[in-house]
Structures are given as structure tokens and as C-alpha cells.
N, C-alpha and C positions, 0 to 999 in steps of 0.2 A: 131489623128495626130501622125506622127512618131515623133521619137525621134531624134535629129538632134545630131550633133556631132560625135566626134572618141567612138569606142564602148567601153566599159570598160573591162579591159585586165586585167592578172592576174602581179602581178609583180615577176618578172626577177630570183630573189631569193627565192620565196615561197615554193620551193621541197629541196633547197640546206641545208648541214648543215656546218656550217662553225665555223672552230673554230680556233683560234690566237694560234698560238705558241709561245715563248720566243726564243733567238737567241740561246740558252743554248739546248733548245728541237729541233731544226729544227738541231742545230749539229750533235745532237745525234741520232735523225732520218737520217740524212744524212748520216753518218757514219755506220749506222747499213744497210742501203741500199746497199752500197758501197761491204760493205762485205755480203751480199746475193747474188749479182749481181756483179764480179770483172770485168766483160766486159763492157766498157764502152758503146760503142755504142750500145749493146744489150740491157741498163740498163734502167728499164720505169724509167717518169718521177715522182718523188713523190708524187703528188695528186691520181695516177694512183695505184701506191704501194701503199699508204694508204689505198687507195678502198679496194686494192684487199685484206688487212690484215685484215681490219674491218668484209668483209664478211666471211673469213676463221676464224674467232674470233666467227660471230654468227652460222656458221655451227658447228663446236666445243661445244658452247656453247648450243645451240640448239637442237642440232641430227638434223636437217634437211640439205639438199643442196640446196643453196640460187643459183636461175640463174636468168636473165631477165623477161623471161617469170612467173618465179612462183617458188614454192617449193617442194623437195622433200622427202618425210621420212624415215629418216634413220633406221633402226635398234635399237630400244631404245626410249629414248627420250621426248622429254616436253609432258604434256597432251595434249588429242586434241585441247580442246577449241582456247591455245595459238596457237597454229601450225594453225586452221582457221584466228584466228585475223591477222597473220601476212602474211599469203596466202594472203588476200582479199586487205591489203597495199600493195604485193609487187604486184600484178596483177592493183591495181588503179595505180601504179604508170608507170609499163610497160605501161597502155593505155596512160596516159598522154604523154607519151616520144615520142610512135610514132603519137599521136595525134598532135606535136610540126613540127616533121617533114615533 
């Protein structure tokens, strides 16, 4: 017999990572945007910048270049092992994204 009902779906937030700021840190983030970017209408939005700081934090941090697709190895850098484990997350997480769309 099938199973009747809506099918069970994953929820909404399960890939996101969210995290609260204080009005004190969203200043100072604000502020420190401002002066990276003094063009206003050129200026991304801050969820957007933070993205883009986070993964310029773990390429740095890393030796790799983090893209959509996957990663790649810089010059130097973590041992393999690490550089697979986070290959294999950033490629599950590419299929998921365009599996959404």
C-alpha cells in the first residue's frame, strides 16, 4: 500500500549557518564594509560580504581555492586527507544547490 500524505522534505535551514550578532558587531561590521566598498551602489549586501570573507578566510587558511563546484590546491598547504574531506562537502553541497533549483 502506498504511503499517502505530503512527502517528507528536508527543512528550510539544514545547509545554512547562522549566526546572531550584537548591534555593537553588526556596527562594526557595517563600518568596516563601508570602508572596503565606498561606492554605495556598487556596495554587496552584507550576508553577501560575509560569504565572501569567510571563504577568502578558508582559502588563506587552507591553501586551497574554494569555488562552487569544488576545490583547488594551492601551492603548500593542509595534508591530503583534510583537502578530501572538505572536497567531498563542498561537491555534496554544490549537488544539493542545484538539485533545489
Amino acid at each position: 500500500m502506498a504511503t499517502r500524505g505530503r512527502p517528507p522534505a528536508t527543512h528550510p535551514r539544514r545547509n545554512g549557518i547562522f549566526v546572531r550578532f550584537s548591534d555593537t558587531e553588526i556596527g562594526a561590521l557595517q563600518r568596516a564594509l563601508d570602508a572596503e566598498h565606498p561606492v554605495v551602489f556598487r556596495r554587496p549586501p552584507l550576508p553577501e560580504w560575509l560569504r565572501d570573507l569567510a571563504v577568502a578566510h578558508a582559502t588563506e587558511v587552507l591553501q586551497v581555492e574554494v569555488t562552487r563546484g569544488g576545490l583547488r590546491h594551492l601551492t603548500g598547504g593542509v595534508p591530503d586527507w583534510k583537502r578530501w574531506k572538505l572536497r567531498k562537502a563542498v561537491r555534496l553541497a554544490a549537488a544539493r544547490c542545484r538539485r533545489r533549483r
